[in-house]
C-alpha positions in Angstrom: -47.6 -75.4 41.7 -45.0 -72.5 42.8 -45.4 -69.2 40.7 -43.4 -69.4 37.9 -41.0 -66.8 38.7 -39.5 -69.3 41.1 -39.0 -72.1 38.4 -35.9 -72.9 37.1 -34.9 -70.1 34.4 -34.9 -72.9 32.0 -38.0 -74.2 32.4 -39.9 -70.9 32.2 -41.8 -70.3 29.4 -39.9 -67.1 28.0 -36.7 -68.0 28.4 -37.8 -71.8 27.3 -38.9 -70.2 24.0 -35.8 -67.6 23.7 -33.3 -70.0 23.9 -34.6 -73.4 22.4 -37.3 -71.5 19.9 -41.2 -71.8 20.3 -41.6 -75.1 18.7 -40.2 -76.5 22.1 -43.1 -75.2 24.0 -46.7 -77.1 24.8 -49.6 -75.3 24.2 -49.8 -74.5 27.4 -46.8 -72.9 27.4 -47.5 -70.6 24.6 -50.7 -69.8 25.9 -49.3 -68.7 29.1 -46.4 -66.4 27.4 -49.7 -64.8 25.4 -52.0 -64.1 29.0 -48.9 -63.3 30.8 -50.1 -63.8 33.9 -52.0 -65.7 36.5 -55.0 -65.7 38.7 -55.2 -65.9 42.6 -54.1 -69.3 44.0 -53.0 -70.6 40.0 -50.2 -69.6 38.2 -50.5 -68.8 34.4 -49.4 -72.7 33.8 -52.3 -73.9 35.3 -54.6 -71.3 34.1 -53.5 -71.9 30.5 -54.0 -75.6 30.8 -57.6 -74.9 32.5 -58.7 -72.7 29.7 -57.2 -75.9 27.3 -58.8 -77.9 28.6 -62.2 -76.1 29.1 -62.3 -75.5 25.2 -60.8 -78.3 24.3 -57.9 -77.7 22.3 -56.2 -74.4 21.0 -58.5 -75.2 18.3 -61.6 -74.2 19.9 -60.0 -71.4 21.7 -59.2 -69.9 18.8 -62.8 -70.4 17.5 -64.8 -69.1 20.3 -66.7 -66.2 20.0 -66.1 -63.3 22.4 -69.0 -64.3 25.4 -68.1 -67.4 25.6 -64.5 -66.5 25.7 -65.6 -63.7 28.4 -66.9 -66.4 30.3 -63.4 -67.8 31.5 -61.8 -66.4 34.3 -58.6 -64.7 33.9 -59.8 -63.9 30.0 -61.8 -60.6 29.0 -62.5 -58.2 25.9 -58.8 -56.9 25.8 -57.5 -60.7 25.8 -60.3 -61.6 22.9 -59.0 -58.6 20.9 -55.4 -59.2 21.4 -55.7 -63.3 20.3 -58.1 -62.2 17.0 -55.3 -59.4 16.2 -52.5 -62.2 17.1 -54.4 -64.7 14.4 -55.1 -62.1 11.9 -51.3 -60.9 11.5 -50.3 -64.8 11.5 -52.7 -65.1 8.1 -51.6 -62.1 6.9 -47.6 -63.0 7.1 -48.9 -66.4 5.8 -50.7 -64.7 2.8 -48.1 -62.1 2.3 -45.0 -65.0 1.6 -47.2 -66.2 -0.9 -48.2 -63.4 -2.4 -45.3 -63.1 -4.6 -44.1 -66.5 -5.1 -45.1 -69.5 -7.2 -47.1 -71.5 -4.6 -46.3 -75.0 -5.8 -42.9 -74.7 -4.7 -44.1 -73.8 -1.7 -46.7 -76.3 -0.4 -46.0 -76.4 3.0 -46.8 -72.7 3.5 -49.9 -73.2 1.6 -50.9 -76.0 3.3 -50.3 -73.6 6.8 -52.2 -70.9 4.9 -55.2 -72.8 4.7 -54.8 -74.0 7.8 -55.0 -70.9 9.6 -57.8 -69.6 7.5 -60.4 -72.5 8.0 -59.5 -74.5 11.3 -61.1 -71.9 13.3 -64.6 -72.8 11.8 -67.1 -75.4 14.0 -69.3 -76.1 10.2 -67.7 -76.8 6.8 -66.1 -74.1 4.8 -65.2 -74.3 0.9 -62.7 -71.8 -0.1 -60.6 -71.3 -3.2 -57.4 -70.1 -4.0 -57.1 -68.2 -7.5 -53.9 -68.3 -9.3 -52.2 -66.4 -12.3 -50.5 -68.4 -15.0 -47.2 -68.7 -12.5 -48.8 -69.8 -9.7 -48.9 -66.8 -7.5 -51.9 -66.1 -5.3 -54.5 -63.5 -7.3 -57.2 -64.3 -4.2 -58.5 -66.4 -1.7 -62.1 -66.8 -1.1 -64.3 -68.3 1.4 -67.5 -69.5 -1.3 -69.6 -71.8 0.1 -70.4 -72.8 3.6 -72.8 -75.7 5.5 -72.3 -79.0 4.7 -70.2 -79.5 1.6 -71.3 -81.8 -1.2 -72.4 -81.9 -4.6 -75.2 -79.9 -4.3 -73.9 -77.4 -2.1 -70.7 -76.7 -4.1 -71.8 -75.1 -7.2 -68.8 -75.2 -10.4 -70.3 -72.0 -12.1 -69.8 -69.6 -9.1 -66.4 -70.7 -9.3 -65.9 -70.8 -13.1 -67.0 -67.2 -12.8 -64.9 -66.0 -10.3 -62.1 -67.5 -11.9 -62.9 -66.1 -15.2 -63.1 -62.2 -13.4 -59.8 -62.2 -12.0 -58.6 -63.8 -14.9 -56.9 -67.0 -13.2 -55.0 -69.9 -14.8 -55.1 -72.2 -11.9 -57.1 -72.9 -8.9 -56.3 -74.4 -5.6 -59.8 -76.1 -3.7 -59.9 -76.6 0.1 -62.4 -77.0 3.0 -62.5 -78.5 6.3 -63.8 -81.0 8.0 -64.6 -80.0 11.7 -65.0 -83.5 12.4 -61.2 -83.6 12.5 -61.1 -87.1 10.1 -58.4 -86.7 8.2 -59.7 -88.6 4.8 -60.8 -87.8 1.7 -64.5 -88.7 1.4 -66.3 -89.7 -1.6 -68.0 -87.0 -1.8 -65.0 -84.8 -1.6 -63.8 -87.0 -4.5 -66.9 -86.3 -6.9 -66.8 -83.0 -6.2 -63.3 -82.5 -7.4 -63.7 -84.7 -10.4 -66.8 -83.0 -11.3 -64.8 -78.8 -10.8 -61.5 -80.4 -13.1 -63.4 -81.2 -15.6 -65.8 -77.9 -15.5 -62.7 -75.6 -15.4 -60.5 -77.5 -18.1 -63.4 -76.6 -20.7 -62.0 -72.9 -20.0 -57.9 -73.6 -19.5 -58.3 -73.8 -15.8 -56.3 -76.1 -14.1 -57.2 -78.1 -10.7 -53.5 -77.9 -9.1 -55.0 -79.4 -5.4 -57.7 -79.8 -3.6 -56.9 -79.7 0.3 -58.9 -80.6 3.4 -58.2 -79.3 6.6 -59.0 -81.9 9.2 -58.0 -80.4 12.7 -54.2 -80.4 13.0 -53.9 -81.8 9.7 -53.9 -80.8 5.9 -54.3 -83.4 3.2 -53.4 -83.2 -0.2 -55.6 -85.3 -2.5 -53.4 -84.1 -5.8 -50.2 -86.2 -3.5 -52.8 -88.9 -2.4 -53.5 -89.4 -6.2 -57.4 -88.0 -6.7 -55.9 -85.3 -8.6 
C-alpha cells in the first residue's frame, strides 16, 4: 500500500474525519490518526489494522495492560500513556454532561457512560450509579467484581452506600465480557432481589444495564424492571 500522504486528500484519514466527521472513519482509521505514523515498509493503515487485529478489537486494545501493549511494534510507553489519558478524558466529558442533568432524559449518554467505564474489563464488573431525588449523578462506583451472581452481589453494601450519600435512586450495571448481549437469569434475580431490598428504604431501581461488548441493554426497556 502507497504511504498515505500520496492517497487521495479525501480518503486520508484527517481530512476524511475533518470534512465528513469521525463517525465516517473505521477503526482503523481512527487508530491511525491517534499513532500518527507508520513503521518501515507499512504505512499507519496497515499498522493500525495489524495492531486490530493482533488484539482483536478496539476492545482489547483498550484493555491491555502496558507489556503487552509494549510488545507491538510501532507502540511504546508514551503511546500507552497517551491512549489511557485519551480514555480517561472521554469518561470524564461523559461523566461531566451528566453531572448536572437529570439522567433519565438522557439515556443514551448514560448508556455511553457505562459503556466506557466497564468495556475495558476481561472479568465481570458490578457498578452502581447513585442518584439524588432529580436524577442527577451523586457517584458512580465500581462494587463488586468476579463472576456476578446472587452470591457475589451483596444488597446491604449497596443499601449502605446508597443510604451515605443520601440517594433517591439507583442505576445497576455490569458487563458481560463474553460479549452476549442478554439478560441472564441470574441477572434477572439479582435485580428483583436489589428492587425490593431498596424500596424498604425509598430507593428506587430506575435500570439495570449490561454492557455486552459494543452493546448496552436496558432491562427497565426490555421489561425486567
Amino acid at each position: 500500500m502507497s504511504p498515505i500522504n500520496q492517497w487521495p486528500a479525501q480518503e486520508r484519514p484527517r481530512e476524511k474525519l475533518l470534512h465528513r466527521g469521525p463517525q465516517a472513519l473505521s477503526d482503523a482509521e481512527l487508530l491511525a490518526i491517534f499513532l500518527r505514523t507508520g513503521t518501515r515498509g507499512k504505512n499507519v493503515i496497515e499498522l493500525a489494522r495489524d495492531i486490530i487485529q493482533h488484539f482483536g478489537g478496539l476492545k482489547k486494545l483498550f484493555a491491555a495492560n502496558l507489556e503487552s501493549f509494549c510488545q507491538i511494534k510501532g507502540l511504546g510507553e508514551a503511546k500507552y500513556v497517551q491512549l489511557q489519558a485519551c480514555m480517561e478524558m472521554s469518561q470524564r466529558h461523559l461523566a461531566e454532561e451528566l453531572t448536572h442533568s437529570d439522567v433519565i432524559q438522557n439515556p443514551t449518554q448514560v448508556k455511553a457512560f457505562v459503556q466506557s467505564r466497564l468495556m475495558r474489563y476481561s472479568n465481570e464488573v458490578f457498578a452502581v450509579l447513585f442518584l439524588d431525588n432529580q436524577h442527577r449523578i451523586l457517584a458512580f462506583e465500581e462494587l463488586f467484581f468476579g463472576t456476578i451472581n446472587a452470591s457475589t452481589v451483596h444488597p446491604r453494601v449497596i443499601l449502605q452506600r446508597a443510604l451515605s450519600l443520601n440517594a433517591a435512586a439507583i442505576i445497576m450495571s455490569h458487563n458481560h465480557p463474553s460479549g452476549l448481549a442478554e439478560a441472564s437469569v441470574s441477572d434477572i434475580d439479582i435485580t428483583h432481589c436489589l428492587k425490593k431490598a431498596l424500596s424498604l428504604v425509598d430507593i428506587r431501581v430506575l435500570d439495570h444495564l449490561i454492557v455486552a461488548s459494543h452493546q448496552v441493554i436496558s432491562m427497565a426497556e426490555q421489561g425486567h424492571i
